[in-house]
N, C-alpha and C positions, 0 to 999 in steps of 0.2 A: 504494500500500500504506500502510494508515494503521496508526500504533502510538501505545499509551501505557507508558510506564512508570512503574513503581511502585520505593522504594527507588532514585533514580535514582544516587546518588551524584556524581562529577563529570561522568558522562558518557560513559564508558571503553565499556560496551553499546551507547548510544545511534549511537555514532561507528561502530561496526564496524554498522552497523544501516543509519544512514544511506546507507553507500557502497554496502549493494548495493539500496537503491531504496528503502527505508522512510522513511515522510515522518509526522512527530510529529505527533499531535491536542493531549497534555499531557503534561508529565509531574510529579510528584510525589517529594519529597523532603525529610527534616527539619531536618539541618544548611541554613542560611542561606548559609554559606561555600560550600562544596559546590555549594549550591544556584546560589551565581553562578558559580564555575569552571563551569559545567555551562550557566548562558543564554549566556553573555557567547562562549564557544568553538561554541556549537552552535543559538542562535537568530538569525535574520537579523532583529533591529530591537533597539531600544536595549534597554541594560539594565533600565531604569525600568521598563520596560512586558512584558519578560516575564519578568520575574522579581517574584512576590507572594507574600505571606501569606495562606495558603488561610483561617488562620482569621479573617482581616478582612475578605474579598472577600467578593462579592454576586453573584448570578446573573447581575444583567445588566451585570458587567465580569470574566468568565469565558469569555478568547479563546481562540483556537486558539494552538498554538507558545508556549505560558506554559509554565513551573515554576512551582508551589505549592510553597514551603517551609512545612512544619510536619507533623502527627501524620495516621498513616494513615487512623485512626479519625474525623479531624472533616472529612478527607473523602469516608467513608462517610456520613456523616452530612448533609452537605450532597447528596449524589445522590440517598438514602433522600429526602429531602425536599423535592426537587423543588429547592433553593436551587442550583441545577448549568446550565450549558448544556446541555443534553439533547443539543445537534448534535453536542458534541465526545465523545459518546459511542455515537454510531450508526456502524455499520458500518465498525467496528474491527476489522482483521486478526489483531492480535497484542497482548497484553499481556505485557510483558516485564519482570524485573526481580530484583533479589538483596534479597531481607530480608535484613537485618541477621544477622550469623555466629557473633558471640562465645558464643553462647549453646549451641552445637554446637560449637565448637573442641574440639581434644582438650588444645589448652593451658588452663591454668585450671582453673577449677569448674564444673562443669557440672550444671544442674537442668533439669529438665523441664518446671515450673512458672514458670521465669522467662518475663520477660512479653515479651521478643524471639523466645522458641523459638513466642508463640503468632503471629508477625504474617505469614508463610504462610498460614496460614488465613484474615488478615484480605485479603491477595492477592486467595488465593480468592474469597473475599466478592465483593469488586469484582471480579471476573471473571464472576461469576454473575449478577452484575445486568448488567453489559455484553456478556457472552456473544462475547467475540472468535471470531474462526477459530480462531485458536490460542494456544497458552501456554506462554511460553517462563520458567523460576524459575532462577534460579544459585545454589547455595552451598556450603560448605566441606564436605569427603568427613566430618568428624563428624557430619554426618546422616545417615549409613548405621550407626551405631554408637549400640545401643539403650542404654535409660535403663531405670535401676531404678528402681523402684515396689512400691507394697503389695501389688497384683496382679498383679506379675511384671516383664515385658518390654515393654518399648512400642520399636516401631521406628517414630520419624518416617517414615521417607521411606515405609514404605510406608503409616500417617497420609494421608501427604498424596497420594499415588496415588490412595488408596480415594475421598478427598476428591476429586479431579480427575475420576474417574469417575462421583461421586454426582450431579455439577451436570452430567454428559452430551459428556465426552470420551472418547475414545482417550488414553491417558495412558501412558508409560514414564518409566522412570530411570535416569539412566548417568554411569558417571564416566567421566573425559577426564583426558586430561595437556595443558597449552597448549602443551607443547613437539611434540608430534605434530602442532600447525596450525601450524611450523613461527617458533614465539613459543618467545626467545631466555630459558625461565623453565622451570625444571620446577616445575611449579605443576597438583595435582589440583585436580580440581573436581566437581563434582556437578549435574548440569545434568536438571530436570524437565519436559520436554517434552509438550505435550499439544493434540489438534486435535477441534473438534467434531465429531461425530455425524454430522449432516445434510452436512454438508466431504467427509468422507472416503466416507460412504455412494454419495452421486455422482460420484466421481473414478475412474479404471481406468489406472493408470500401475506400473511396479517401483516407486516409492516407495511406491503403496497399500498393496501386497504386503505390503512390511515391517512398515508398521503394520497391516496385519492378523493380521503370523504374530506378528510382537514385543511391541505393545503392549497394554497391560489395556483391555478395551473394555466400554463405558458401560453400566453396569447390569449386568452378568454377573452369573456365576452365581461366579467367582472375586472378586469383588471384596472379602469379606472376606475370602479371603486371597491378595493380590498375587504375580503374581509378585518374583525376585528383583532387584535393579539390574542392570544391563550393565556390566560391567568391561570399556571395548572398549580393545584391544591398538591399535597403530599400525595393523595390518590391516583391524579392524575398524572404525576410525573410518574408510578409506577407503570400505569396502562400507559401514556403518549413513548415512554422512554425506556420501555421494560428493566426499570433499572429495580436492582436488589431491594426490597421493606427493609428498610431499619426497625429493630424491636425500642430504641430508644434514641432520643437525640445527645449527641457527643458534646461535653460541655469545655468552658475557660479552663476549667479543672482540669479535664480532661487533656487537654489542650498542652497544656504549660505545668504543670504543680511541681512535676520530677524537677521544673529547673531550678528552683529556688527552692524544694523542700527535702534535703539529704535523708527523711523518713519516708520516699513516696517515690515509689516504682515507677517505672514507664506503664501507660496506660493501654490498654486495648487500641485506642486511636491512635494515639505514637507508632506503636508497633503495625497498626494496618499500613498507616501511612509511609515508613520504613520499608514494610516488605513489599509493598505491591510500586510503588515508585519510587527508591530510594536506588534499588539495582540498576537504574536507567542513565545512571549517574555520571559521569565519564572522569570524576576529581574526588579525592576523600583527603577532607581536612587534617592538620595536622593533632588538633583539638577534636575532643568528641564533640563537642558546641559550640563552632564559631559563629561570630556573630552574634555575641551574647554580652557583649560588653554592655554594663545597668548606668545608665544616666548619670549624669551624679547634678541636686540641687543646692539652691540654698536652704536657708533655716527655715525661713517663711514656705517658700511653696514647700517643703517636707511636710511641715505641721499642716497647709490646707488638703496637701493629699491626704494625711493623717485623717484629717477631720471629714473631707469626703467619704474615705474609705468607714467612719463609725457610721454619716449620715447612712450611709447606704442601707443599713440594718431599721429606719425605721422610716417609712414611705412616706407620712407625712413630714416631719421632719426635715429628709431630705428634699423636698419640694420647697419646704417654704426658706429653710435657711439659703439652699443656691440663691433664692432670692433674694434675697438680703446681701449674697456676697457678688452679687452680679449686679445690686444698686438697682434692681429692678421694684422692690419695695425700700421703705426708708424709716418702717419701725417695727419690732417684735414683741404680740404682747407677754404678759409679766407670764404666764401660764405655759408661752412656748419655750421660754429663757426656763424658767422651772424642766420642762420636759427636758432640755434638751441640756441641764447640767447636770441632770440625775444623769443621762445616755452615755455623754462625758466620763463622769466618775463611775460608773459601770466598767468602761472600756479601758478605764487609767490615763485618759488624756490628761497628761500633767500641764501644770504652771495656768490653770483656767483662774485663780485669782480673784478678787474680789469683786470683776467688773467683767462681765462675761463679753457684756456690749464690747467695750474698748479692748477685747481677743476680736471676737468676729472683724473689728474692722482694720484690726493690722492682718487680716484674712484675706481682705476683699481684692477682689479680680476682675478684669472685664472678659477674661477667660470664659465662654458658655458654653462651650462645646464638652468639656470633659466631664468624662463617663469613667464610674466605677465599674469595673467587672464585675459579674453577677458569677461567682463559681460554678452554680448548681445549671447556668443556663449556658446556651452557645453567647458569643463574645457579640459585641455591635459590629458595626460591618468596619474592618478596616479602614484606614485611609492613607492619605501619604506623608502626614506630617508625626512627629509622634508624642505628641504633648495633648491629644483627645480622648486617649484609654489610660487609664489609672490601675493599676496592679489591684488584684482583693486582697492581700497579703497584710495586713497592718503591721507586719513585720517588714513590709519589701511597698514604704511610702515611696514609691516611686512611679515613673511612666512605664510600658511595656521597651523591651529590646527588642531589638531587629529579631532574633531568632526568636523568641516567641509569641512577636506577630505573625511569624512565616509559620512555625506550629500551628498557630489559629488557623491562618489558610491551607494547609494541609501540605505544605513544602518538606522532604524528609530532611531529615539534620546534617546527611551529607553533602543539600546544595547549597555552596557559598555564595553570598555577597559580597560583587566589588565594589568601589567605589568610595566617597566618605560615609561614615553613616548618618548624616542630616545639612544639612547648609541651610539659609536663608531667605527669605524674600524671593524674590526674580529668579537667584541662580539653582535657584530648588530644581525649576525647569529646564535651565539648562546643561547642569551637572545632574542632576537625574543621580541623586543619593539612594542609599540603601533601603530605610525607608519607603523611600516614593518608589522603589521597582516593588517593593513585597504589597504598598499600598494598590497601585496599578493593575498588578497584574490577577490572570486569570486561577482563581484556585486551583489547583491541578488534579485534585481528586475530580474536580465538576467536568474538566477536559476527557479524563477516566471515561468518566459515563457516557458523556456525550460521543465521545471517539468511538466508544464498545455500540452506539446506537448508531451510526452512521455506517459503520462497519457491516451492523445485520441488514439493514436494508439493501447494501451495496452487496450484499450476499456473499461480504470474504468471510470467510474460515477463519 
């Protein structure tokens, strides 16, 4: 089974892709950084040599099992003009890949016209010249949520449906929870699924079925107007995805505990995640955890994770005090201050003092986004900065490490991150930190499932 990917990021797809039988022609990516977490964990020969610059390469040093780092566009432009190996684009299964998101988040600004919201289509492009089996897009559920314009409404996703059926697929759209493929993250996603024409015309299986009765087929008579996404329940992803029932969902605990608790074994999820994608590996670190270096604070934010970390235990509580520390309210009455210094001295939060008010506001933050872990439950979705998840550990007042957000996402312990592990501002984007690759990218257990369903419909073995 041959694939390319497009948007590759670290590799997080690639890896769940690998394990169930998909073997790389290229792949493509414009972070540099990114670009080597992704040769160095996932190509079997040196780094030198599969890791290039698409825009300096020449056709006739354009191998198999390379990443191109740089713009999607110049290489469109080298395949348009023959400057490509032609081999490593014949009789390709599947193109695979997450355009870039922020442009659909629901956090931020959001325009229509920015020039990430157009690079799906540019996808597209390169899947119409190469004409895979099939086509697999990832990205953030803000692309089911339409954009204003002069002439009304525009819903990407179904844009990009109409598109996937114009170049001659079967196309659908669904959102997924990663936590129903039994990934230790509630984390939606938006997954565009799409198989050629002549694929499915010849095949006679229950998986035909499906995409006969569910998905939008090529050239219809509906194709301007799509149907709607699939919002599939835990149920549904079994029947649409024949993926394995979980008897339970895998938690933060589950997740992460072994790394900060020398009483606390690797977990059933650890060890899935190890054995079913960790063998795919092509690098084993020198450390059994790298990427595990713990943040290090000052006094003040230490004591508010502290104090987060007790809120967490009691729901109201925790509601109204973030308030208070977020300046969002601007008093507490005498009966919360009583709750919430009995909660205090329960927990042994020292030096609370004889002025509990004048603690809370050498407290205060315009910080709102940080979330305590909940042990018992899967983690909040990821992201790419890492100062929004807070440790459940009241021993461990700190933010999560790079490797145990990569745990969350189902990454085994022996794929390394390159790069620093966090920068600043702008250059977050441009240096593409550690972090921002495990934030970014696609959980790799969800790749797993999705690859092992793409695969039976394709009827490989």
């Amino acid at each position: 089974m041959k694939y390319i990917e497009l948007f590759a990021g670290c590799g997080g797809l690639s890896l769940g892709l690998k394990s169930v039988g998909f073997n790389l022609s290229f792949a493509n990516e414009l972070s540099p950084v990114a670009s080597t977490t992704y040769a160095s964990n996932l190509i079997k020969k040196s780094l030198k040599t599969s890791l290039q610059s698409i825009e300096h390469c020449n056709a006739k040093k354009i191998n198999k099992n390379t990443i191109f780092h740089g713009d999607i566009h110049i290489l469109l432009d080298k395949i348009k003009t023959n400057n490509f190996n032609n081999q490593l684009l014949q009789n390709i299964d599947l193109i695979a890949g997450g355009p870039p998101c922020q442009g659909f988040s629901m956090a931020g600004l959001r325009r229509e016209t920015a020039r990430k919201n157009q690079l799906p289509y540019a996808f597209l492009e390169l899947a119409e010249l190469v004409k895979p089996k099939s086509i697999l897009i990832e990205n953030v559920t803000g692309i089911l949520h339409a954009f204003k314009n002069e002439g009304g409404m525009t819903q990407t996703y179904k844009e990009i449906l109409k598109a996937m059926s114009k170049i001659g697929y079967f196309s659908i759209c669904i959102k997924v929870n990663s936590e129903d493929f039994g990934i230790a993250e509630h984390r939606p996603r938006v997954l565009f699924i799409g198989f050629r024409e002549d694929i499915i015309n010849q095949k006679q299986s229950k998986y035909h079925e499906v995409v006969y009765k569910e998905f939008l087929h090529p050239r219809c008579s509906d194709q301007e107007n799509p149907p709607q996404y699939k919002d599939l329940t835990n149920s549904e992803v079994q029947y649409f995805l024949q993926k394995p029932k979980f008897k339970y969902s895998n938690t933060s605990k589950d997740a992460i505990d072994d790394l900060s608790n020398s009483e606390t074994s690797e977990s059933n999820y650890v060890e899935h995640i190890n054995k079913v994608l960790g063998k795919h590996i092509c690098q084993f670190q020198k450390n059994k955890y790298d990427n595990h270096e713990k943040r290090t604070h000052n006094q003040t934010t230490t004591r508010r994770f502290w104090l987060k970390q007790i809120l967490a235990k009691d729901q109201y509580l925790n509601t109204i005090i973030n308030q208070y520390l977020q300046s969002k309210i601007t008093k507490l009455s005498n009966d919360d201050l009583s709750r919430l210094e009995k909660l205090l001295l329960d927990n042994n939060f020292s030096s609370i003092g004889e002025n509990l008010i004048s603690v809370l506001n050498q407290l205060k933050s315009k910080k709102h986004s940080q979330k305590v872990l909940n042990p018992m439950k899967p983690s909040h979705t990821i992201l790419t900065i890492p100062d929004d998840v807070v440790h459940y550990n009241t021993e461990e007042n700190r933010v999560l490490t790079v490797r145990e957000e990569a745990r969350i996402q189902s990454f085994p312990d022996h794929f390394i991150f390159h790069g620093k592990p966090t920068t600043g501002g702008y250059q977050r984007e441009m240096e593409t930190p550690q972090y921002t690759q495990v934030g970014n990218a696609v959980p790799p257990l969800l790749g797993h499932y999705v690859g092992k369903y793409i695969k039976k419909v394709l009827k490989v073995k």
